[in-house]
C-alpha positions in Angstrom: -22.1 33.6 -49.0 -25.9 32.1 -49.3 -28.7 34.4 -47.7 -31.1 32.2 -45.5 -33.9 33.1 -43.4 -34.3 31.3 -40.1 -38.8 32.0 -38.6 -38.4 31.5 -34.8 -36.3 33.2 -32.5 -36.9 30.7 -29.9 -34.3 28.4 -28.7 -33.7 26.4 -31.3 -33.9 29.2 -33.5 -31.2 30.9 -31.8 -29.1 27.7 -31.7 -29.8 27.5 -35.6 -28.4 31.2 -35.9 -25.6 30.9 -33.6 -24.0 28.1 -35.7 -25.2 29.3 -39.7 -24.1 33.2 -38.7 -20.8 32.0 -37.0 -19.2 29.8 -39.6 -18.8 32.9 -42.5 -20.7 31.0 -45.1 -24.2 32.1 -44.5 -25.7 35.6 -44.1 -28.9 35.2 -41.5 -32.0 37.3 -41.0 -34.2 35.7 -38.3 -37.7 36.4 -38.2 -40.2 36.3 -35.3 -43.5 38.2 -34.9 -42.4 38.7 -31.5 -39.9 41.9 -31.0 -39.4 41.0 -27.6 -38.5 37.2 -28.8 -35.9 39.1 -31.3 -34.0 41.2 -28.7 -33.4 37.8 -26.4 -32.3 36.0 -29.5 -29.0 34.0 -28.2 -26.0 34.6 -30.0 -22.9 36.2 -30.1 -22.6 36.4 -33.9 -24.8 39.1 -36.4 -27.6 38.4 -37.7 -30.8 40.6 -39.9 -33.7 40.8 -36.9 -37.3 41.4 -38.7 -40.4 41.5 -36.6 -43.2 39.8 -38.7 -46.5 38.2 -38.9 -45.6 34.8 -39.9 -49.1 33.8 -40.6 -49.2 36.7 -43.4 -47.7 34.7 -46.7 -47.3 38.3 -48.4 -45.4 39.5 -46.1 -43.3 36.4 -45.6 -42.9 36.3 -49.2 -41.3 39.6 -49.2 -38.6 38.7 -46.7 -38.0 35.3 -48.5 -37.6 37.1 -52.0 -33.8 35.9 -53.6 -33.1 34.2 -50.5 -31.4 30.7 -50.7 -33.4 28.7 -47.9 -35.9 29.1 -45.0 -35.4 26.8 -42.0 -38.5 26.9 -39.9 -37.9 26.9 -36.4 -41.4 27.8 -36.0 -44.4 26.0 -34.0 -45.5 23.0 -36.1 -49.1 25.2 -36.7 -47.0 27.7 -38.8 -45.7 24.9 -41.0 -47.9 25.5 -43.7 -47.3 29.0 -44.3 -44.1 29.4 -43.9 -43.7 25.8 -47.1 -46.3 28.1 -49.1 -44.1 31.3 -48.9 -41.2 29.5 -49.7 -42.7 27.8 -52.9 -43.6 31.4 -54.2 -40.7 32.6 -53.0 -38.4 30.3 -55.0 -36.6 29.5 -51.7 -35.3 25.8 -50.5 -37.2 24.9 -47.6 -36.5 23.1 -44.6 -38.3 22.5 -40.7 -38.1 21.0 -37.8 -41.7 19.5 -37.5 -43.0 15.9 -35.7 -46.5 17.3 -36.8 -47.9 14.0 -39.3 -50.3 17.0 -40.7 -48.0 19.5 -41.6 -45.8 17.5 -43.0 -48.4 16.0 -45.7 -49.2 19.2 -46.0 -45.4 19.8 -47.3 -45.1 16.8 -49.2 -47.7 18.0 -51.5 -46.0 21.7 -51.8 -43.0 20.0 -52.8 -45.1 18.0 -55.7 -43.5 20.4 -58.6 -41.2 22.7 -57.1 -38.5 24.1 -58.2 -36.5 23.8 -55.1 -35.9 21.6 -52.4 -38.4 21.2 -49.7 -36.6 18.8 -46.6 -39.2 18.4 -43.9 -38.6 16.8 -40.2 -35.0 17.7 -40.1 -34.3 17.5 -36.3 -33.5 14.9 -34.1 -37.0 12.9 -34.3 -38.3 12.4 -37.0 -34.4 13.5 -38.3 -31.4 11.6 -37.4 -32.8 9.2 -36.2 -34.3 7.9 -39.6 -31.1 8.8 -41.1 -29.4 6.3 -38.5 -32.5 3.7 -38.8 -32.0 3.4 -42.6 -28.3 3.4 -42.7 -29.2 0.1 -40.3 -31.8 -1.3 -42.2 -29.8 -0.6 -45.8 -27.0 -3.6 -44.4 -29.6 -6.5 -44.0 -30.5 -8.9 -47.1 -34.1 -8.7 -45.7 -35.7 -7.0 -42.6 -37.5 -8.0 -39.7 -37.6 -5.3 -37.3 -37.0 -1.2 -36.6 -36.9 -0.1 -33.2 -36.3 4.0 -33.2 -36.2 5.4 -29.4 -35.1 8.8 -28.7 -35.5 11.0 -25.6 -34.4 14.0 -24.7 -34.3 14.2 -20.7 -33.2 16.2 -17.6 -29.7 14.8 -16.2 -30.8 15.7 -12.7 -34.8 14.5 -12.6 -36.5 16.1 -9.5 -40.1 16.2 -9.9 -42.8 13.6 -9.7 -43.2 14.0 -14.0 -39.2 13.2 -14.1 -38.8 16.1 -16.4 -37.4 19.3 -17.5 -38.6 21.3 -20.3 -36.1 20.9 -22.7 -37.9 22.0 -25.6 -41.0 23.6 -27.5 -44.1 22.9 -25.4 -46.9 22.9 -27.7 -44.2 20.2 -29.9 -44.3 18.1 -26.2 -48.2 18.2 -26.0 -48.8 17.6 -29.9 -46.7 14.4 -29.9 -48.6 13.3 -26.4 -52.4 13.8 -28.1 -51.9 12.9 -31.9 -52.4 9.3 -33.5 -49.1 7.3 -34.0 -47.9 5.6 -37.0 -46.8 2.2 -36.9 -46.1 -1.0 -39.2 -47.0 -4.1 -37.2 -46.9 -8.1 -38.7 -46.6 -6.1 -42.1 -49.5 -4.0 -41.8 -49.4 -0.3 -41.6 -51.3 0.9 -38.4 -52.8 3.8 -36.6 -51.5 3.4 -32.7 -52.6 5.7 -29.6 -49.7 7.9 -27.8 -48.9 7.1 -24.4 -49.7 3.3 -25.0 -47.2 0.2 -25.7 -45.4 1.4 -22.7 -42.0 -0.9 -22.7 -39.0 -0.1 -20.3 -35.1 -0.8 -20.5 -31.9 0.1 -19.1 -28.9 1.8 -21.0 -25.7 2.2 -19.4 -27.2 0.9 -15.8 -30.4 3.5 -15.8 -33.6 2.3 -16.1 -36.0 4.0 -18.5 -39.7 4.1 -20.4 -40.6 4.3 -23.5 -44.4 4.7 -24.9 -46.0 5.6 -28.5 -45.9 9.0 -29.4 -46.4 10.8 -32.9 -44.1 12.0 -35.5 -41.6 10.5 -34.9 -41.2 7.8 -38.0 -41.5 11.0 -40.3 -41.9 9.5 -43.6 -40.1 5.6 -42.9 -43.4 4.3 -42.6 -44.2 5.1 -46.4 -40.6 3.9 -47.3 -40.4 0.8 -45.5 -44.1 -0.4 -46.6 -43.6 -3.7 -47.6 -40.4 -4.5 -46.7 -40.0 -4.6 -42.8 -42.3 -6.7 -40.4 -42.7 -4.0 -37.4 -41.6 -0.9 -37.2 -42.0 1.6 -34.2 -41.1 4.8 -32.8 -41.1 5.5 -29.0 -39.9 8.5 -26.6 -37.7 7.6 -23.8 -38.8 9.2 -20.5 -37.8 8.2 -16.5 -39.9 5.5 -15.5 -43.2 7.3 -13.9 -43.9 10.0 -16.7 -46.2 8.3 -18.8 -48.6 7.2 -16.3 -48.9 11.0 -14.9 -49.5 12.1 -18.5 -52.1 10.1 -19.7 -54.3 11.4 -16.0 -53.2 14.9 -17.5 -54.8 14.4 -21.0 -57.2 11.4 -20.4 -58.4 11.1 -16.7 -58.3 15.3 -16.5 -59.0 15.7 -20.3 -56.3 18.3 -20.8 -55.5 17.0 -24.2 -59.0 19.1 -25.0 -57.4 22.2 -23.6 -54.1 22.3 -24.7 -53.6 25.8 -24.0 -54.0 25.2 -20.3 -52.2 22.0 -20.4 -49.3 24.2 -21.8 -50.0 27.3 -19.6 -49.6 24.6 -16.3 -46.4 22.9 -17.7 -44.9 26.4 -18.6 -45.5 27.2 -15.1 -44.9 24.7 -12.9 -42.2 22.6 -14.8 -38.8 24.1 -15.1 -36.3 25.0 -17.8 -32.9 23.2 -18.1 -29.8 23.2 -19.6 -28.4 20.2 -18.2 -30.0 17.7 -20.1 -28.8 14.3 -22.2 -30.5 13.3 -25.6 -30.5 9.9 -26.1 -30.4 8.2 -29.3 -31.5 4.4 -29.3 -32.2 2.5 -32.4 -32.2 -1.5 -33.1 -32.9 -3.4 -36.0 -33.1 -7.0 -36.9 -33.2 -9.5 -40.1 -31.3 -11.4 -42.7 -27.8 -11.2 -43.5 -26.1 -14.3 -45.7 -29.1 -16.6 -44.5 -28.6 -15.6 -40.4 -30.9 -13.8 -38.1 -28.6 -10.5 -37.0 -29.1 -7.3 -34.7 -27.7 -4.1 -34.9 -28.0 -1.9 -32.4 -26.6 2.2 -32.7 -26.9 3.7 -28.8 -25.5 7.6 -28.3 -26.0 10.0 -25.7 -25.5 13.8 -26.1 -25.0 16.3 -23.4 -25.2 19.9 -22.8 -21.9 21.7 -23.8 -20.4 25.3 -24.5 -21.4 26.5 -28.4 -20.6 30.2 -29.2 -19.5 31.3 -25.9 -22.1 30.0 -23.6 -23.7 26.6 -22.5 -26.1 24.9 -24.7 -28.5 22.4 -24.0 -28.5 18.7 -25.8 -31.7 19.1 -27.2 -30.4 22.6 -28.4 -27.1 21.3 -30.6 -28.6 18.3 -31.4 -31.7 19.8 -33.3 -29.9 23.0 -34.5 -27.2 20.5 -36.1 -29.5 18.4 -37.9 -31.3 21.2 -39.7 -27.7 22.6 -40.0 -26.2 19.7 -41.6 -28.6 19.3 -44.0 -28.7 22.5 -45.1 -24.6 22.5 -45.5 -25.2 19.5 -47.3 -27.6 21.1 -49.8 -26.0 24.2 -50.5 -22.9 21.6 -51.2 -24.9 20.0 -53.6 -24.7 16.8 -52.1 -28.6 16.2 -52.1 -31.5 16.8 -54.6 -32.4 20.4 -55.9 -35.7 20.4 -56.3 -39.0 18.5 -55.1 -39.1 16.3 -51.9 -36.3 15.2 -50.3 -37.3 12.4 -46.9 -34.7 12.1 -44.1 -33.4 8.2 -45.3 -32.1 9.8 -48.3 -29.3 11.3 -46.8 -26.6 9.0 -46.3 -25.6 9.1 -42.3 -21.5 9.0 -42.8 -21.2 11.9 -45.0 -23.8 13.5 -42.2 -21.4 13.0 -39.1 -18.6 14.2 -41.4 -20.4 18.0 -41.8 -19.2 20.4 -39.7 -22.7 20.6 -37.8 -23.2 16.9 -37.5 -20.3 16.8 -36.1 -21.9 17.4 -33.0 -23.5 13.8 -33.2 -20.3 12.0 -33.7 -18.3 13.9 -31.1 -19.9 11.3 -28.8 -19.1 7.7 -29.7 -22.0 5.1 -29.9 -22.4 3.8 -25.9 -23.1 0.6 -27.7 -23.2 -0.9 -30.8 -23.4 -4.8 -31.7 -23.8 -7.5 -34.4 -25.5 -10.4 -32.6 -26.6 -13.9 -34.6 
């Protein structure tokens, strides 16, 4: 049994818990600075409960000492930290972040470590770069990556189409940060919000605009070897135009903390959402132009004994995957390790990415 330390008792931290402490082979201790965040935590199965500063590395290091790994289930501001504890620590490290800072930031921790450090692995930036590169590795030579992924309310009743699903400060973040983008070859800096495209999956119309994070590290890889490539979040038609009043028109993106204080307030929680996963890419194969296109949705669903929503499994099995897939030895040991360098079918066949494959593709085709 490997000891692992999961920082956030949110959510997805429970989520994360739920599934690690319930399957025998990990022993969990969960770490929040917030007691009261600790005594909500959501799961049936035991877990270690420590009440810490995050922000205070000596402390963190402490808890971290002869651990295995530390999944950070933390706000993308605690990123940092939490990589820097684990370094001293001698820990294998592992988050969740769409932050473009933070993860930089880790990339240079991992320059010389002794273990593993496996940032952005969630569902965006996450699986879908795993999915995009298993695409893009069957074509003789690229053209275009399309990656859109949204995670949405089934039952939209508001005039933002949307249910908090997940963290908020993640949600404003991806909404006010630069985009990255390779367009006619070159790599560009985009705005979020912007591009705004729409198109219809399984007869509902949606959106889809520039946001940030969400290429985690393909831009770097790709450079060179792909004409366009572009992330996008999927939203209801409607949502984007509201936003950018919020941040731009009102200039909430310069007071985040209100922004997030209003949302918090006046925009529900829900379990009943869908995550959609939408990816397409085009180019060469044996001298013809092809497509392929990988389409999935994942609902809400009963995990440990009580409903759990699809941004919940989807996330929580990602980092959960990954990790199974390290402790296996089935990825490097040490250093950095990017999302496209784990292989997706050996992914969907872990226990936790599972949860992925239990919904077949609503669409995949190979088009001349």
């Amino acid at each position: 049994m490997k000891d692992i330390v999961i920082v956030g008792a949110g959510k997805i931290g429970s989520m994360i818990a739920e599934l690690l402490a319930g399957c025998g082979d990990y022993a969990v201790t969960v770490v929040d600075r917030s007691q009261q965040q600790l005594d909500r935590l959501e799961t049936a199965a035991a877990a270690t409960k420590i009440s810490a500063d995050i922000a205070n590395g000596e402390s963190l290091r402490k808890i971290l000492a002869g651990k295995f790994a530390v999944l950070s289930a933390a706000p993308y501001h605690a990123t940092r930290p939490i990589a820097e504890a684990a370094k001293a620590a001698g820990a294998h490290y592992l988050d969740l972040t769409e932050d473009v800072a933070s993860t930089r930031a880790v990339k240079q921790l991992a320059a010389g470590a002794r273990t593993a450090f496996i940032p952005q692995c969630g569902l965006a930036p996450g699986f879908i770069t795993i999915v995009a590169s298993d695409l893009a590795s069957r074509f003789d030579k690229l053209q275009d990556v399309r990656m859109r992924v949204g995670a949405l309310p089934k039952f939209p009743s508001n005039a933002l189409n949307y249910n908090l699903t997940w963290s908020t400060d993640g949600v404003i973040n991806e909404y006010c940060e630069p985009c990255e983008a390779i367009v006619n070859g070159q790599l560009r800096e985009t705005q979020p919000l912007e591009e705004l495209e729409e198109f219809s999956l399984d007869g509902i119309l949606y959106e889809a605009f520039n946001t940030s994070g969400g290429l985690g590290t393909l831009c770097e890889t790709l450079a060179g070897k792909v004409r366009n490539l572009n992330y996008r979040t999927i939203r209801y038609p409607g949502h984007a135009a509201i936003m950018k009043a919020l941040l731009n028109d009102l200039r909430l993106r310069d007071r985040r903390e209100l922004l997030k204080d209003i949302l918090e307030n006046a925009v529900p929680i829900t379990l009943q959402d869908v995550v959609i996963v939408f990816v397409t890419v085009s180019g060469l194969r044996a001298g013809q132009l092809v497509q392929e296109t990988y389409a999935n949705k994942i609902y809400a669903a009963p995990v440990g004994g009580r409903v759990r929503s699809a941004i919940q499994i989807t996330t929580a099995g990602g980092i959960c995957a990954v990790l199974d897939m390290l402790s296996a030895g089935k990825l490097p040991q040490s250093g950095l390790v990017k999302q496209e360098e784990i292989a997706l079918q050996p992914f969907l066949a872990n226990r936790f990415g599972r949860f992925y494959a239990m919904a077949a593709p609503a669409a995949a085709a190979n088009a001349a």
